[in-house]
N, C-alpha and C positions, 0 to 999 in steps of 0.2 A: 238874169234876175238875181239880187244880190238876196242873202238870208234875209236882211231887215223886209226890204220888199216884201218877201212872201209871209214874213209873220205879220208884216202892217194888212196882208190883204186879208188873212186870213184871222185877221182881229177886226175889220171891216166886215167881213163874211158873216163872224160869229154875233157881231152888234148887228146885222140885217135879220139874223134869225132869228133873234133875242125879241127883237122890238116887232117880227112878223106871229111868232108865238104870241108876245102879251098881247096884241090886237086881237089874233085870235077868241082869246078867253076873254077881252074886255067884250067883242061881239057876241060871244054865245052868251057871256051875262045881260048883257043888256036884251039880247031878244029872249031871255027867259024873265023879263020883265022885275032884276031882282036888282037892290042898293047893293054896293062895293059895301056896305056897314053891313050889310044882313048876312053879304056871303063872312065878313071876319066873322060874325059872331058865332056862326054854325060853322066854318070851319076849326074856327079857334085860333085863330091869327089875325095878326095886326093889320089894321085897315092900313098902316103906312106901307107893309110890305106888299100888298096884295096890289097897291097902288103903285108900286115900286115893278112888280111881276106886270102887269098889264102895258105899263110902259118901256117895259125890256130893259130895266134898270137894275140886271141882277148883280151888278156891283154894291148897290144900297141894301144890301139883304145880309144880314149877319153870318159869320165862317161857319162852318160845321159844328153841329153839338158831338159831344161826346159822354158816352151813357159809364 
């Protein structure tokens, strides 16, 4: 197996987990009967990002802050 191989599999791997997590938490929301708008408001985040988290789109989520 060549390096590209194991980093494409292992960026394969890391995109199945990403998108098994945000199902995840799109399911425990929906069976706690609550809007994607209701959890940003009380979280205090953007309903784009939290729609972005639930579809395992953590490339669309802005880099780190810095305090």
């Amino acid at each position: 197996m060549t390096q590209s191989n194991t980093v494409g599999g292992m960026a394969q791997a890391d995109d199945a987990q990403a998108a098994e997590f945000g199902a995840a938490l799109r399911q425990t929301r929906l069976a706690s009967g609550r809007e994607i708008a209701d959890i940003a408001r009380h979280l205090r985040i953007r309903q784009s990002f939290l729609e972005a988290i639930e579809a395992g789109r953590f490339d669309d989520l802005p880099g780190p802050t810095y305090a």
